[in-house]
C-alpha positions as a Markdown table, in Angstrom:
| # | Residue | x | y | z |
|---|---|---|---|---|
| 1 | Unk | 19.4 | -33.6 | -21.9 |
| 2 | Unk | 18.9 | -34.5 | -18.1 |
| 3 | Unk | 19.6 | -37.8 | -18.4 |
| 4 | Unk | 23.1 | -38.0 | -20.2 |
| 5 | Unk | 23.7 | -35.3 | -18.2 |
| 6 | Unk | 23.1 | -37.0 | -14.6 |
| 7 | Unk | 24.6 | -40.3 | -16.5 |
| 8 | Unk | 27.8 | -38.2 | -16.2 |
| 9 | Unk | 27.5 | -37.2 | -13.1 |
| 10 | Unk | 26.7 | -40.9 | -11.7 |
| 11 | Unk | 29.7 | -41.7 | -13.1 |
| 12 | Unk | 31.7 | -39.3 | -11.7 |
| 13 | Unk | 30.4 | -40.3 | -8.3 |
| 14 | Unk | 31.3 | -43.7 | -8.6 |
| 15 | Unk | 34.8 | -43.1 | -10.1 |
| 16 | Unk | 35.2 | -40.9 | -6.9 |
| 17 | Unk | 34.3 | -43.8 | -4.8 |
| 18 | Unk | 36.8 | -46.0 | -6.3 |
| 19 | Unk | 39.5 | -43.0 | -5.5 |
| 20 | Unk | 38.3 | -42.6 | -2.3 |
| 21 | Unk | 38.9 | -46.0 | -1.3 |
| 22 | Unk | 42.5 | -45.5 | -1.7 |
| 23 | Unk | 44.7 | -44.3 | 1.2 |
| 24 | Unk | 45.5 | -41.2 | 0.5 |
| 25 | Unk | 49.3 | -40.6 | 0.9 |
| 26 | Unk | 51.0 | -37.6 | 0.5 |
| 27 | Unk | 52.6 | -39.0 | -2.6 |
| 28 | Unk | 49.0 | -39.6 | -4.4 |
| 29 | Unk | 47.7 | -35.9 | -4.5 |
| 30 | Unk | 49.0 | -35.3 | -7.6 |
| 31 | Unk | 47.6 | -38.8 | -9.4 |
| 32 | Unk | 44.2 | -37.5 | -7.4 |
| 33 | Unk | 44.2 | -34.2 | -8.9 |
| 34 | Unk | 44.9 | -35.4 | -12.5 |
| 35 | Unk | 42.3 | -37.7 | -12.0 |
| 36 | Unk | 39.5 | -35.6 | -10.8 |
| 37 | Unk | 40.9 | -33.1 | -13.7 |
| 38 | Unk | 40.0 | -36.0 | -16.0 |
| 39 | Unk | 36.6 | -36.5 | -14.7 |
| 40 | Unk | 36.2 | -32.7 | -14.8 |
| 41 | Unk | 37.1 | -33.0 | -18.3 |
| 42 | Unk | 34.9 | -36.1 | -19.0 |
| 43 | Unk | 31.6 | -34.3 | -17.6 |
| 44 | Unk | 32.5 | -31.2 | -19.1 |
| 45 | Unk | 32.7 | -33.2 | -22.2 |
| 46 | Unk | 29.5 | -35.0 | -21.7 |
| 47 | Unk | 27.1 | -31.9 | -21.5 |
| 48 | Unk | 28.8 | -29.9 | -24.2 |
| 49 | Unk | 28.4 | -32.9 | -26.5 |
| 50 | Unk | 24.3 | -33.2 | -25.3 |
| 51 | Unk | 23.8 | -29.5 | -25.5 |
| 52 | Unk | 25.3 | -29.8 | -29.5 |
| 53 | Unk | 23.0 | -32.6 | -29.8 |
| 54 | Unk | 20.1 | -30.6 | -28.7 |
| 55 | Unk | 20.7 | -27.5 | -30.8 |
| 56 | Unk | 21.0 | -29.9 | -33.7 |
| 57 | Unk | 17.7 | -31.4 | -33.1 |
| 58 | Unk | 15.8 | -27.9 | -32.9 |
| 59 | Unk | 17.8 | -26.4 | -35.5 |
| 60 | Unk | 15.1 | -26.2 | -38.8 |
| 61 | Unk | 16.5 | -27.6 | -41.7 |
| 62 | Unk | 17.6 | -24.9 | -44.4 |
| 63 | Unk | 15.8 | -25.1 | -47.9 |
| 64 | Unk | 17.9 | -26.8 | -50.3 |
| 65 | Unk | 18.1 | -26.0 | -54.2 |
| 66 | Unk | 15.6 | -28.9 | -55.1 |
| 67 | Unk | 13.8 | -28.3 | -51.8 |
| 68 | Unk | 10.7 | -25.6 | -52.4 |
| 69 | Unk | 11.0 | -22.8 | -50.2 |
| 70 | Unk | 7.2 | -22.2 | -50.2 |
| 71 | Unk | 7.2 | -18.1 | -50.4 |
| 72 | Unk | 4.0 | -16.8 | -50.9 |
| 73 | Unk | 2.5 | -14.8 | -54.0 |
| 74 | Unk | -0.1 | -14.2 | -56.9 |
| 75 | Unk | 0.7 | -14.9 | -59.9 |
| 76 | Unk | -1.6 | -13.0 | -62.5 |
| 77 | Unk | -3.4 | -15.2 | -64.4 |
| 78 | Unk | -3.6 | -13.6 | -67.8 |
| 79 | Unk | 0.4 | -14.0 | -68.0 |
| 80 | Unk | -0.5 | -17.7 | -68.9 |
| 81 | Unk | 0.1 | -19.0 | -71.9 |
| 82 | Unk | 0.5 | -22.3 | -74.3 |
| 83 | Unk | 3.2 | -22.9 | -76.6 |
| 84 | Unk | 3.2 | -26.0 | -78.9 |
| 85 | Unk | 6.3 | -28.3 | -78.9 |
| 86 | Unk | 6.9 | -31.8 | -80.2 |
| 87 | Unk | 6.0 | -33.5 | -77.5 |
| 88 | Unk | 2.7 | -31.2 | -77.5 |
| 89 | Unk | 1.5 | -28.2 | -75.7 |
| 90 | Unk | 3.2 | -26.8 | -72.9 |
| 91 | Unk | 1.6 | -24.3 | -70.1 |
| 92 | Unk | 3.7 | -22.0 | -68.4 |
| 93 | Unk | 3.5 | -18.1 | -67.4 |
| 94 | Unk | 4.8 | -15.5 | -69.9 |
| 95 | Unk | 8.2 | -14.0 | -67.7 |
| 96 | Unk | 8.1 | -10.6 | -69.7 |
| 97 | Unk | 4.4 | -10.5 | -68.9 |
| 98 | Unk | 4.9 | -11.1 | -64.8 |
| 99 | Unk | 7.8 | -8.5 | -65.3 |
| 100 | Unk | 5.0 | -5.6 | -66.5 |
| 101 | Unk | 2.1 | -6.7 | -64.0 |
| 102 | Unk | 4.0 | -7.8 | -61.0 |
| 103 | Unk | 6.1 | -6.1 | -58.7 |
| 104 | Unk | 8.0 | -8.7 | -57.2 |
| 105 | Unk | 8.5 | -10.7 | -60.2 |
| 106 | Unk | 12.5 | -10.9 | -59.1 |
| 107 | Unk | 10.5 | -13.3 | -56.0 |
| 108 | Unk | 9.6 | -15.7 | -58.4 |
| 109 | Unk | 12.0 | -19.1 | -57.6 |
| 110 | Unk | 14.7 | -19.4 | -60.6 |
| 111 | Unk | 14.1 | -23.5 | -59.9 |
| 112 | Unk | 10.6 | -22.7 | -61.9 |
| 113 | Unk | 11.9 | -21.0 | -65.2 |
| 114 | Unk | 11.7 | -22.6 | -68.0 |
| 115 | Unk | 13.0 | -21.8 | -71.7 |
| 116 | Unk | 9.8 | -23.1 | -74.3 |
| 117 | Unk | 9.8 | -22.0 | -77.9 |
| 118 | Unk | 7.0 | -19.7 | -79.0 |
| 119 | Unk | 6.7 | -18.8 | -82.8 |
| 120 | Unk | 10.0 | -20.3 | -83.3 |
| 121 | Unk | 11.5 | -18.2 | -81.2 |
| 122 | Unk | 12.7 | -18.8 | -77.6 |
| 123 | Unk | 10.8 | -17.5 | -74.7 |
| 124 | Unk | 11.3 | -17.7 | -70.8 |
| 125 | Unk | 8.5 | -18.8 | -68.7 |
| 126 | Unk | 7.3 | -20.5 | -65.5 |
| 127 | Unk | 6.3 | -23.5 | -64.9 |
| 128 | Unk | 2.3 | -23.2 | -63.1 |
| 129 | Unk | 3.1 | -26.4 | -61.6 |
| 130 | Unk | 6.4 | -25.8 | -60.1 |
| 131 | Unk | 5.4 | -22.2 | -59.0 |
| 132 | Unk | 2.4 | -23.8 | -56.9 |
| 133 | Unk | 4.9 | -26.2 | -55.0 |
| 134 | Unk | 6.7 | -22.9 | -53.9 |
| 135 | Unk | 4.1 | -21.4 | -52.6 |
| 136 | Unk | 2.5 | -19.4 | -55.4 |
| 137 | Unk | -1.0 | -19.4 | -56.8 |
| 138 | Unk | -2.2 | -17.4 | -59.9 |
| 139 | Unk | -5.6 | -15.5 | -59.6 |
């Protein structure tokens, strides 16, 4: 930030030289003054511009909808279960079961539910492996 910032300043200086080098008449205040206003403005310019770059730079980036937030939990482990599909067995905890046994079962990350079909009949679960990349284990 100190260095765009005295950049702007330098140049400021030096534009100011160049203006001081020319008489000054009574006639010229006013082109003076619009020009100082304008390097007023420029500088002004320069260091709200570096100071938005700054606070851009230490701003942490918010979680997206694909991006794991990475909350913290237990799932209990006797909520997992197997159902068979066509393309074979699929793992995932019970949601009715985490509902009973788990108090902040409304926690859980909706990115992780998944619909399987258990007994021919459809049943909502989560994925083990999606829940670990968010942060939960089961134990």
């Amino acid at each position: 930030m100190i260095r765009p910032l005295v950049a702007t300043v330098l140049s400021a200086v030096l534009a100011l030289g160049v203006v001081g080098t020319v008489p000054a008449h009574a006639e010229n205040t006013d082109d003076l003054k619009r020009i100082l206003g304008g390097v007023a403005a420029a500088i002004i310019l320069g260091v709200t511009i570096d100071n938005l770059r700054d606070r851009n730079r230490r701003a942490a980036p918010t979680p997206d909808h694909d991006e794991p937030r990475h909350e913290t939990g237990i799932v209990p482990s006797h909520c997992l279960r197997t159902a068979d599909n066509r393309h074979g067995s699929q793992t995932y905890f019970a949601a009715s079961c985490l509902r009973r046994t788990m108090q902040d079962a409304q926690r859980l990350p909706h990115a992780c539910a998944v619909e399987v079909r258990r007994h021919g009949r459809p049943a909502l679960g989560y994925d083990p492996r999606c829940l670990r990349d968010y942060g939960w284990r089961h134990g």
